[in-house]
N, CA, C and O atoms as a printed pandas DataFrame, in Angstrom:
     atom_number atom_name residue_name chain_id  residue_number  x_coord  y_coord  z_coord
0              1         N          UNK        A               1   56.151  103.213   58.791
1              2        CA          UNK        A               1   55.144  102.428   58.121
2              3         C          UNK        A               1   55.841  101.556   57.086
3              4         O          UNK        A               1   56.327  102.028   56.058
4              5         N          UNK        A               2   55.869  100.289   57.395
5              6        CA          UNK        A               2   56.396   99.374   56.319
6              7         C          UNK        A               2   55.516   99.388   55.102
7              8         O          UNK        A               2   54.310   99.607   54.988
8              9         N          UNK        A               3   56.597   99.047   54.084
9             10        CA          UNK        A               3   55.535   98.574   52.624
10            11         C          UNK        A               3   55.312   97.322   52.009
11            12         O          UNK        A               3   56.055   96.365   51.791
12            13         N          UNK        A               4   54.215   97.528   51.797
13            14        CA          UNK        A               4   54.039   95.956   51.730
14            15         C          UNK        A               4   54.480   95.606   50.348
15            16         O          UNK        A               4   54.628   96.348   49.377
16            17         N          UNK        A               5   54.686   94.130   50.482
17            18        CA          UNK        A               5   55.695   93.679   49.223
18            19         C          UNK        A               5   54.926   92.785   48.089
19            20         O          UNK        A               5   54.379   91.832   48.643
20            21         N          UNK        A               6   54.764   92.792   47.009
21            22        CA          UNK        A               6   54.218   92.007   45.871
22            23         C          UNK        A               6   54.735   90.339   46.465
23            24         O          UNK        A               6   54.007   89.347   46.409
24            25         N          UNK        A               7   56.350   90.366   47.097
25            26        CA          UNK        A               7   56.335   89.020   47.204
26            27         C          UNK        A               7   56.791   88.651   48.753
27            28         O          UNK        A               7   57.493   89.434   49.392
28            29         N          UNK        A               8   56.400   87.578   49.220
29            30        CA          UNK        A               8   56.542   87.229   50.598
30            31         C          UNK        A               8   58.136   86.962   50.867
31            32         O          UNK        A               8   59.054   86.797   50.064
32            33         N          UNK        A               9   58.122   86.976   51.923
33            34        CA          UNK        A               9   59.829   87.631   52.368
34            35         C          UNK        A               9   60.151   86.379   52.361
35            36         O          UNK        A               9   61.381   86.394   52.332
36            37         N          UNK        A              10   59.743   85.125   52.373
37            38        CA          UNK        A              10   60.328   83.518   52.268
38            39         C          UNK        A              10   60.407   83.247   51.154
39            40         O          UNK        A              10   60.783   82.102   50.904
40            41         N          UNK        A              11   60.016   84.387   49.742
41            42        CA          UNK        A              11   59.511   83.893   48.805
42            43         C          UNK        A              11   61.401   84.150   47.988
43            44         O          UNK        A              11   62.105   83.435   47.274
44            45         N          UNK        A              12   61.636   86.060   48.835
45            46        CA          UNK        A              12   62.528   86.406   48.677
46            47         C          UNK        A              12   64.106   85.612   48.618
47            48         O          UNK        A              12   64.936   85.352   47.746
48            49         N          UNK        A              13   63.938   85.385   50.290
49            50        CA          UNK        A              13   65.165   84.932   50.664
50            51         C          UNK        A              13   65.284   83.822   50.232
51            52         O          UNK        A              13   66.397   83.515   50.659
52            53         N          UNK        A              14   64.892   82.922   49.636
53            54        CA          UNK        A              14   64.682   81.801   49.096
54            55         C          UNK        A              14   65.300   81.906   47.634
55            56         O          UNK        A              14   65.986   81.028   47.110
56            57         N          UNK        A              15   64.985   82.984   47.125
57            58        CA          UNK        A              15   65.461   83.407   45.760
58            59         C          UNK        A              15   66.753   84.156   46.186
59            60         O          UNK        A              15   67.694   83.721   45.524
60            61         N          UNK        A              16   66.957   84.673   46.649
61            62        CA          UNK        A              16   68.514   85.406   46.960
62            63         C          UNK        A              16   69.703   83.580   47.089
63            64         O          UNK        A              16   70.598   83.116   46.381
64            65         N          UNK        A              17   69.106   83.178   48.190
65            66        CA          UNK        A              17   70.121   82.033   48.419
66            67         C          UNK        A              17   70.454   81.039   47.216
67            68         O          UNK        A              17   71.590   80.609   47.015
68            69         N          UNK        A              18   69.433   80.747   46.499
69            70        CA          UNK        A              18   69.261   80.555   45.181
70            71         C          UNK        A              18   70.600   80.702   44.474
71            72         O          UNK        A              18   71.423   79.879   44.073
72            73         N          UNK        A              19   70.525   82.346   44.452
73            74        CA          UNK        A              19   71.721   82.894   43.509
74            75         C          UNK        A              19   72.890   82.906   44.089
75            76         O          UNK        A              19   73.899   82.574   43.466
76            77         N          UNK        A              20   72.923   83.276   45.316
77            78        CA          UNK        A              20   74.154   83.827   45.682
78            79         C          UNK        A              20   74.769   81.683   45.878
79            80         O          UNK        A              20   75.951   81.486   45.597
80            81         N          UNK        A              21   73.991   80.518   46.279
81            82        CA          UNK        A              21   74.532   79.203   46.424
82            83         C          UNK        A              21   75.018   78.704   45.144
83            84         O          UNK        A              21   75.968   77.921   45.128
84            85         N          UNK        A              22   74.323   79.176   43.828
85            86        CA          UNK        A              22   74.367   78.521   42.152
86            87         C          UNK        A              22   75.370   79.777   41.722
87            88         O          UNK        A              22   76.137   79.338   40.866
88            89         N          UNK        A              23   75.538   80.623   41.890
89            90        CA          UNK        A              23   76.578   81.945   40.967
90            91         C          UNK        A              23   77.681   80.988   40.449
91            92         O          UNK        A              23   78.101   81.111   39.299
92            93         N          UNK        A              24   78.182   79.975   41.341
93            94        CA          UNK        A              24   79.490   79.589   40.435
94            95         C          UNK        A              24   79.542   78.534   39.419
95            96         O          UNK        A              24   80.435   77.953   38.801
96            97         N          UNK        A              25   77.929   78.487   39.482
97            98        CA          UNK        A              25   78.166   77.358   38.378
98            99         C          UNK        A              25   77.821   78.054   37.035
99           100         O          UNK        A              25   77.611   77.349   36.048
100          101         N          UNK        A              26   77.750   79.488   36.948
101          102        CA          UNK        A              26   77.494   80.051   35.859
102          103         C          UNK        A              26   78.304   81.517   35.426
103          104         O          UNK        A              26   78.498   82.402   36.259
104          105         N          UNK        A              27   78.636   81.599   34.342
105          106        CA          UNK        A              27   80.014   82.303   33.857
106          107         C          UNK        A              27   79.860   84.122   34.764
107          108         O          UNK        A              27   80.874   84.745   35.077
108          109         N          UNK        A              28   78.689   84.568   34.982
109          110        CA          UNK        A              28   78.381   85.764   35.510
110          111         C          UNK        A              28   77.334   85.627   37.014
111          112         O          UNK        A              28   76.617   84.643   37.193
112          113         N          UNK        A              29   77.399   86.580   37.824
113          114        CA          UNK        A              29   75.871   87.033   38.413
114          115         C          UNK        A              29   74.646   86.963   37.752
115          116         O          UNK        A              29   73.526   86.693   38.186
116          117         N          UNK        A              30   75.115   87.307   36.404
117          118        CA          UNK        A              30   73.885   88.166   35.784
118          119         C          UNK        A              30   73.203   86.848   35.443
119          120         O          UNK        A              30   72.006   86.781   35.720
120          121         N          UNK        A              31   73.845   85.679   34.824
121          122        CA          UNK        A              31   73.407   84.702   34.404
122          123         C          UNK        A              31   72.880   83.899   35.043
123          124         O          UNK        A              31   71.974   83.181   34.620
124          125         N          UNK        A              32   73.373   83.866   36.243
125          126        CA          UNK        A              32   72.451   82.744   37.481
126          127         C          UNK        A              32   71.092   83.643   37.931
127          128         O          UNK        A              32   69.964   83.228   38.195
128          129         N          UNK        A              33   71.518   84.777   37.924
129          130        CA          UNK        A              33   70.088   85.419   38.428
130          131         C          UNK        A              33   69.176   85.303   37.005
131          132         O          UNK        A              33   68.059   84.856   37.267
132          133         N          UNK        A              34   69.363   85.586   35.591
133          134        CA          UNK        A              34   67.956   85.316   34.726
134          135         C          UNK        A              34   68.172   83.688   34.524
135          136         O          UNK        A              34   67.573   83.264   33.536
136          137         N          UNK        A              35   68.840   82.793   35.195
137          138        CA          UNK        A              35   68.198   81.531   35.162
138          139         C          UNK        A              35   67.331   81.214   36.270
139          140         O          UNK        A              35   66.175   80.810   36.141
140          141         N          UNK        A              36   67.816   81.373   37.159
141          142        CA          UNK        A              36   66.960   81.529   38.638
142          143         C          UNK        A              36   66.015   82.270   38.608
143          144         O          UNK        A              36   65.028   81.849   39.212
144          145         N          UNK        A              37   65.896   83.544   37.975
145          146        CA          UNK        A              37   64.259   84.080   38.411
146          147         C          UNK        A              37   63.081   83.673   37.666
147          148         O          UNK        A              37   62.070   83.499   38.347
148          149         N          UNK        A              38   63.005   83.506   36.556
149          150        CA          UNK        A              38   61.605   82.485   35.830
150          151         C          UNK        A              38   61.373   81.425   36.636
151          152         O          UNK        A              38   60.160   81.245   36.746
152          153         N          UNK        A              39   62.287   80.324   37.498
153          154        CA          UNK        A              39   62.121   79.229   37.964
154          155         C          UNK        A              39   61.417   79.905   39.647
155          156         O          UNK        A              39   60.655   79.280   40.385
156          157         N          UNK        A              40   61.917   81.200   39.867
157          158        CA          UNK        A              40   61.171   81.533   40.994
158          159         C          UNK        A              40   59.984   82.390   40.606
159          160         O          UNK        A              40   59.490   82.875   41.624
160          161         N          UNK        A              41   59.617   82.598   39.972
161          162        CA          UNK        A              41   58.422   83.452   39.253
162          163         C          UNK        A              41   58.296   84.992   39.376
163          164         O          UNK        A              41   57.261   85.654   39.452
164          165         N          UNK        A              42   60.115   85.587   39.381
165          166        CA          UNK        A              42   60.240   86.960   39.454
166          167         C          UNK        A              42   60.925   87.710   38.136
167          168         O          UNK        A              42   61.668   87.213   37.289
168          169         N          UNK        A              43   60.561   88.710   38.215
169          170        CA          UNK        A              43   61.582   89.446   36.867
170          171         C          UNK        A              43   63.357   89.180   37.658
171          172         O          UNK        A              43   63.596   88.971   38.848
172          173         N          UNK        A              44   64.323   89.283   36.541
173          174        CA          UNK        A              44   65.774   89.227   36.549
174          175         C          UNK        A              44   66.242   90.279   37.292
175          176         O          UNK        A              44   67.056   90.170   38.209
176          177         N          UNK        A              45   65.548   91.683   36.764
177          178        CA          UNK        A              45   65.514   93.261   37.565
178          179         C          UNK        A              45   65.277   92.831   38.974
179          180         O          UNK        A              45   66.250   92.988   39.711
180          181         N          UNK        A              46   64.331   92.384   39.451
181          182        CA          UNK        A              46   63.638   92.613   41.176
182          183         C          UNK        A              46   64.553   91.718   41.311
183          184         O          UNK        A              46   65.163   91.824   42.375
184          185         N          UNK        A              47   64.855   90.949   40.695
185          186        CA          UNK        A              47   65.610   89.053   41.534
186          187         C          UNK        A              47   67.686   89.947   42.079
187          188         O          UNK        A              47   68.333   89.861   43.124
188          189         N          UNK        A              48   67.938   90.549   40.958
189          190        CA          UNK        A              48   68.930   91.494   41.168
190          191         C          UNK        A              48   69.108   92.514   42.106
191          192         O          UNK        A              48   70.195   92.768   42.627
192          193         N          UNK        A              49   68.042   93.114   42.336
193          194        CA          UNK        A              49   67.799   94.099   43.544
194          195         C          UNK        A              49   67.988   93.674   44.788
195          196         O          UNK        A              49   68.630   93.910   45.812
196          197         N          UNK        A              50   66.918   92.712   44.168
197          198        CA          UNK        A              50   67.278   91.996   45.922
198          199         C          UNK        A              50   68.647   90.968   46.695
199          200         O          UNK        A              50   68.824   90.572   47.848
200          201         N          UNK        A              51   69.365   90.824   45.521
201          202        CA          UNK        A              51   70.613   90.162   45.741
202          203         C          UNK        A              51   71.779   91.278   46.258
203          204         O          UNK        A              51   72.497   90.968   47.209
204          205         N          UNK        A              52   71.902   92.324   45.725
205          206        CA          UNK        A              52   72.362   93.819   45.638
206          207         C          UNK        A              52   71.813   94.066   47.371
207          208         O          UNK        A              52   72.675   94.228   48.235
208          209         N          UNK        A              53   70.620   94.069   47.666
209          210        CA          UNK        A              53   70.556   94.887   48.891
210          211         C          UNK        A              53   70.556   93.723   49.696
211          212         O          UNK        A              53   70.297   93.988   50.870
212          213         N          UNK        A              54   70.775   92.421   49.448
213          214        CA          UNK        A              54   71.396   91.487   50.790
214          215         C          UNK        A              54   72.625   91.496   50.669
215          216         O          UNK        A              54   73.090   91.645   51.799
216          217         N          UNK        A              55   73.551   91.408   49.806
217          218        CA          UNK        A              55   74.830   92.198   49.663
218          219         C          UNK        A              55   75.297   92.919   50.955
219          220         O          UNK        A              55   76.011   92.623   51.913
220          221         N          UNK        A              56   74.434   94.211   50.476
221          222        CA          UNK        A              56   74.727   95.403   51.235
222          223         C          UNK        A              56   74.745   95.333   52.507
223          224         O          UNK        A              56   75.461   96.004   53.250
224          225         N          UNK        A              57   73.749   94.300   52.902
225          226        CA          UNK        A              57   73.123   93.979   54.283
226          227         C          UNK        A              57   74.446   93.275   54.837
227          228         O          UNK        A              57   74.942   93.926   55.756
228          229         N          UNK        A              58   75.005   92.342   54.577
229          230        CA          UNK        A              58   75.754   91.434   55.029
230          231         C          UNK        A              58   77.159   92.436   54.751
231          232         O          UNK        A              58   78.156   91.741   54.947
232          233         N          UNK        A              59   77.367   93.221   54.531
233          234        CA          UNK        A              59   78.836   94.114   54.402
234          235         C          UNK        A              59   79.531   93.915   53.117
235          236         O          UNK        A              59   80.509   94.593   52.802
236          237         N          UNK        A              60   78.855   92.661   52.112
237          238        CA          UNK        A              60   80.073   92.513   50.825
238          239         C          UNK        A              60   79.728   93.492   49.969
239          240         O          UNK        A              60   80.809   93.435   49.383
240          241         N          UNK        A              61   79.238   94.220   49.473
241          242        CA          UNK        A              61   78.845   95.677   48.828
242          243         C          UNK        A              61   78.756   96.826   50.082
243          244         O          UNK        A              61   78.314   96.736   51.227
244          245         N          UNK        A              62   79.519   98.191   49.166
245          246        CA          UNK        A              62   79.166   99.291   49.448
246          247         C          UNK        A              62   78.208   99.638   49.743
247          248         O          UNK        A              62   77.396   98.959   49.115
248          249         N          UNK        A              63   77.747  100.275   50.309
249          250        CA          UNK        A              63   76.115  101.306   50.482
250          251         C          UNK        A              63   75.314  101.258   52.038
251          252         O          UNK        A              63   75.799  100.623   52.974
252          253         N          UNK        A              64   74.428  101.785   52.114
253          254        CA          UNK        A              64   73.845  102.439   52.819
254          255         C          UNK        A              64   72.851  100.946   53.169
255          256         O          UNK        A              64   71.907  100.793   52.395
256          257         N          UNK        A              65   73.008   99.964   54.178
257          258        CA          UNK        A              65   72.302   98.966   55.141
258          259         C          UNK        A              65   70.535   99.670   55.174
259          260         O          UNK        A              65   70.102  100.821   55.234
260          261         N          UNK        A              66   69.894   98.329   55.102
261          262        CA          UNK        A              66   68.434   98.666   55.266
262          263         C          UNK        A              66   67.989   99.577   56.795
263          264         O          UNK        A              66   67.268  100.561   56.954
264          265         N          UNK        A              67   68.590   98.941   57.534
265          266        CA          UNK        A              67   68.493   99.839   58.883
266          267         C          UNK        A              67   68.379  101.051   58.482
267          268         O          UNK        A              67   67.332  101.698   58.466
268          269         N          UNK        A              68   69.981  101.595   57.972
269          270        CA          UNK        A              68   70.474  102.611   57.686
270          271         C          UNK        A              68   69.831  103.668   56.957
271          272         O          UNK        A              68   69.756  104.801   57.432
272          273         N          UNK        A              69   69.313  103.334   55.714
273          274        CA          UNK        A              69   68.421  103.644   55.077
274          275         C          UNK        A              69   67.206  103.992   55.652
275          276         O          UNK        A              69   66.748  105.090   55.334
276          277         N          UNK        A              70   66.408  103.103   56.648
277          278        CA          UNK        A              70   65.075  103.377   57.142
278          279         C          UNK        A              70   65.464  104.541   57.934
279          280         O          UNK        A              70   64.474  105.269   58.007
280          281         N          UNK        A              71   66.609  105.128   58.659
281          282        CA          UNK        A              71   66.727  105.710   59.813
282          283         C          UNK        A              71   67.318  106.782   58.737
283          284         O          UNK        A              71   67.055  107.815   59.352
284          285         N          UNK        A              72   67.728  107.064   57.950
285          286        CA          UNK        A              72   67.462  108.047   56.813
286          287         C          UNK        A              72   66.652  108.492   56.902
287          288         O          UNK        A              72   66.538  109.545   57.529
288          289         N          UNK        A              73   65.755  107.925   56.346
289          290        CA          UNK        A              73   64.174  108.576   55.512
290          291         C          UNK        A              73   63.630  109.077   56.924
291          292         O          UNK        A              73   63.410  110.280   57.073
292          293         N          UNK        A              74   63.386  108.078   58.075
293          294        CA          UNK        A              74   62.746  108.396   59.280
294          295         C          UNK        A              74   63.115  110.446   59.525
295          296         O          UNK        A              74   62.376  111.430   59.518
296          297         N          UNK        A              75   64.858  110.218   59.741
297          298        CA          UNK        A              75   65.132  111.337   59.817
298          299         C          UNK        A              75   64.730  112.815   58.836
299          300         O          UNK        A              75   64.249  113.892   59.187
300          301         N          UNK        A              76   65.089  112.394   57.727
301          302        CA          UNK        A              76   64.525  113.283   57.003
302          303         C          UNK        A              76   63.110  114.014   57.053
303          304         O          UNK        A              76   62.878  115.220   56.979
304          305         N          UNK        A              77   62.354  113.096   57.176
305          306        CA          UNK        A              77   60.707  113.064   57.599
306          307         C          UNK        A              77   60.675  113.906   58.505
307          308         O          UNK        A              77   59.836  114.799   58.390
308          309         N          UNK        A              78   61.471  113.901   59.564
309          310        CA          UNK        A              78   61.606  114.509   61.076
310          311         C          UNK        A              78   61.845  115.864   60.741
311          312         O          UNK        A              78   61.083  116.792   61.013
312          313         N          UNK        A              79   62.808  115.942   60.207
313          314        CA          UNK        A              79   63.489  117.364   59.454
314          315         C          UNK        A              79   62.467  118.086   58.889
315          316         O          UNK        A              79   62.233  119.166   59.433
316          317         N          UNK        A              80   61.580  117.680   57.638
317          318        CA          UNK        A              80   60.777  118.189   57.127
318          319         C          UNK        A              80   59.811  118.735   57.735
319          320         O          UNK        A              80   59.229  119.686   57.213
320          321         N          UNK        A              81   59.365  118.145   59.218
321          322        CA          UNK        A              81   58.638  118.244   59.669
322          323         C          UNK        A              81   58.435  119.184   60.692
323          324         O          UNK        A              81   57.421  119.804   61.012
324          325         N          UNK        A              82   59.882  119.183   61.274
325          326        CA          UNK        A              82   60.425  120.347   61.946
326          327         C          UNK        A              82   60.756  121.634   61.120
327          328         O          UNK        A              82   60.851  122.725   61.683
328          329         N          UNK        A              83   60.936  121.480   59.736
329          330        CA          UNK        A              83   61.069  122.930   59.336
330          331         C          UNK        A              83   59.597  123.723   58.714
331          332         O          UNK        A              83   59.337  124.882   58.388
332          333         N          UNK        A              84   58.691  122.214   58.754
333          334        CA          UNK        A              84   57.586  122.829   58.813
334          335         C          UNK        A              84   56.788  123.791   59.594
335          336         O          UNK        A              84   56.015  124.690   59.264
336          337         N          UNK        A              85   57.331  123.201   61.078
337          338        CA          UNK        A              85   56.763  124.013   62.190
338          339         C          UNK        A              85   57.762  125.556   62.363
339          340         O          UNK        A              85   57.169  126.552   62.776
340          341         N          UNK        A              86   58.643  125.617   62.164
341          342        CA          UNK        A              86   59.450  126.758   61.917
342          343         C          UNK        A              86   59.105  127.788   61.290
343          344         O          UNK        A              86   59.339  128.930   61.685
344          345         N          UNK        A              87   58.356  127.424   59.976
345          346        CA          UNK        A              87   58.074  128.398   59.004
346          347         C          UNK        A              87   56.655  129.140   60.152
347          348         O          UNK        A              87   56.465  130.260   60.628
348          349         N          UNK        A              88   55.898  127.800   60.218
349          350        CA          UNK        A              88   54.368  128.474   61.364
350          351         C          UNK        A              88   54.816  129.383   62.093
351          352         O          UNK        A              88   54.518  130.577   62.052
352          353         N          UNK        A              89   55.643  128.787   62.877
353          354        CA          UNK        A              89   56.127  129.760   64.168
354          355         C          UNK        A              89   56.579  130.954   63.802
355          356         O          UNK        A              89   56.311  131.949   64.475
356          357         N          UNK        A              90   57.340  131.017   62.661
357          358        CA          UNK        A              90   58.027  132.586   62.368
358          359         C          UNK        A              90   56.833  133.319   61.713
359          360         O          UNK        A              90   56.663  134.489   62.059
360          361         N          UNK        A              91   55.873  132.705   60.690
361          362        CA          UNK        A              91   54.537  133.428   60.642
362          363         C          UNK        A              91   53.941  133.981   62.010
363          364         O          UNK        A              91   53.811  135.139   62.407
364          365         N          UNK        A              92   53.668  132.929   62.514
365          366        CA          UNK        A              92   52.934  133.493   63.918
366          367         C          UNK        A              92   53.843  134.816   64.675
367          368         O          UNK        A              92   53.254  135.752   65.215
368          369         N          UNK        A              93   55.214  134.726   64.617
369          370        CA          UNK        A              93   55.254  135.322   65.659
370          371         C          UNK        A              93   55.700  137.003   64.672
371          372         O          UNK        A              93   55.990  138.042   65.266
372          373         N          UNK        A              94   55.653  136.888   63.248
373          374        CA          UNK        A              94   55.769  138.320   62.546
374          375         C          UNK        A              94   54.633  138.734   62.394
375          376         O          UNK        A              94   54.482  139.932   62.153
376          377         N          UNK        A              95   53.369  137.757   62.503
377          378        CA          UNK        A              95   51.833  138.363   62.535
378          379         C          UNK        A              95   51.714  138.690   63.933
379          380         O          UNK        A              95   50.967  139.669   63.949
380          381         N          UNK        A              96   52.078  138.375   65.248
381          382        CA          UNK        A              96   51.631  138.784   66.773
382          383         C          UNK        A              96   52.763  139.594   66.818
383          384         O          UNK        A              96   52.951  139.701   68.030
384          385         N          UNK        A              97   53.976  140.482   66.035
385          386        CA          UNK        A              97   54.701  141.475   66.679
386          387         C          UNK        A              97   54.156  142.195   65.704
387          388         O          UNK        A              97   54.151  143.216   66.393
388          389         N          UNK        A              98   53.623  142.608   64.548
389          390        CA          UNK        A              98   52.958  143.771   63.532
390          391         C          UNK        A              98   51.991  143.942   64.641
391          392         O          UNK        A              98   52.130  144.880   65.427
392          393         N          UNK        A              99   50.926  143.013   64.762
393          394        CA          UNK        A              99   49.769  143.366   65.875
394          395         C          UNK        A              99   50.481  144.115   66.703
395          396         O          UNK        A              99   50.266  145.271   66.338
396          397         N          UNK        A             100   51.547  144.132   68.034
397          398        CA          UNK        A             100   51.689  144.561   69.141
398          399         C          UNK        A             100   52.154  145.477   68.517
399          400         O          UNK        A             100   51.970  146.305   69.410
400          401         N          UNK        A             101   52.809  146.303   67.385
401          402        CA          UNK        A             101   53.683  147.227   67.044
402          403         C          UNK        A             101   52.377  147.799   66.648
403          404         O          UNK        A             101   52.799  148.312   65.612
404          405         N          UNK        A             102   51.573  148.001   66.654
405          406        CA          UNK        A             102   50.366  148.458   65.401
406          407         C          UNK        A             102   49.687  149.372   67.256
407          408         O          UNK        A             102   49.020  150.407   67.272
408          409         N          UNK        A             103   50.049  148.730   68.301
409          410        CA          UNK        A             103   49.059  148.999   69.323
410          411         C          UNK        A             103   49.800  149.954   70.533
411          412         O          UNK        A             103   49.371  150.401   71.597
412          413         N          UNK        A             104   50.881  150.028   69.973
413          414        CA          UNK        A             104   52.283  150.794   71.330
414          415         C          UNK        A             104   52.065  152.809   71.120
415          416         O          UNK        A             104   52.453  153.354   70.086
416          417         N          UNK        A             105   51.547  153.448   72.033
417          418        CA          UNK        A             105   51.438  154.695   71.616
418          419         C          UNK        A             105   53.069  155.386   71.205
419          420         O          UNK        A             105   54.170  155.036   71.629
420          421         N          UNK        A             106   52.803  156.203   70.473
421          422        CA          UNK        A             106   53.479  156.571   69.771
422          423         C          UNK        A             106   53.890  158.166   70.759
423          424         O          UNK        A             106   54.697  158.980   70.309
């Protein structure tokens, strides 16, 4: 299930290229991104994030790719979900062997 975003993904990439095309005309990252994000109508924080995880995307930063990430969580979810049914099953099957042990003549 995707999440939906406060800002439209043209609104995004539009602001990423922004920074990452202007960075050299200004002494830092940090500085092209809080000049660039008022002119795109985002906080400096989100305008940064999102420069950071196209980064990541394209291989010039470390970390864990959006793919990568989604197929994370997916997995995990899976996991959780499977150890959910585990716990049922071992209930079920220590409540149906007390029953059969409760019924074996002695």
């Amino acid at each position: 299930m995707a999440r939906t975003s406060r800002y439209p993904q043209d609104v995004r990439d539009r602001a990423v290229r922004l920074v990452l095309d202007h960075r050299g005309q200004y002494a830092s990252e940090w500085q092209a991104i809080t000049s660039i994000a008022p002119k795109v109508g985002v906080h400096p924080e989100t305008l940064r994030l999102w420069v950071r995880r196209t980064q990541i995307d394209k291989g010039e930063r470390p970390g864990l790719t959006t793919e990568e990430r989604e197929r994370l969580m997916q997995l995990e979810r899976e996991n959780r979900e499977l150890r959910r049914a585990n716990e049922i099953l071992k209930s079920a099957a220590a409540f149906f062997g007390a029953e059969l042990d409760g019924r074996r003549p002695r």
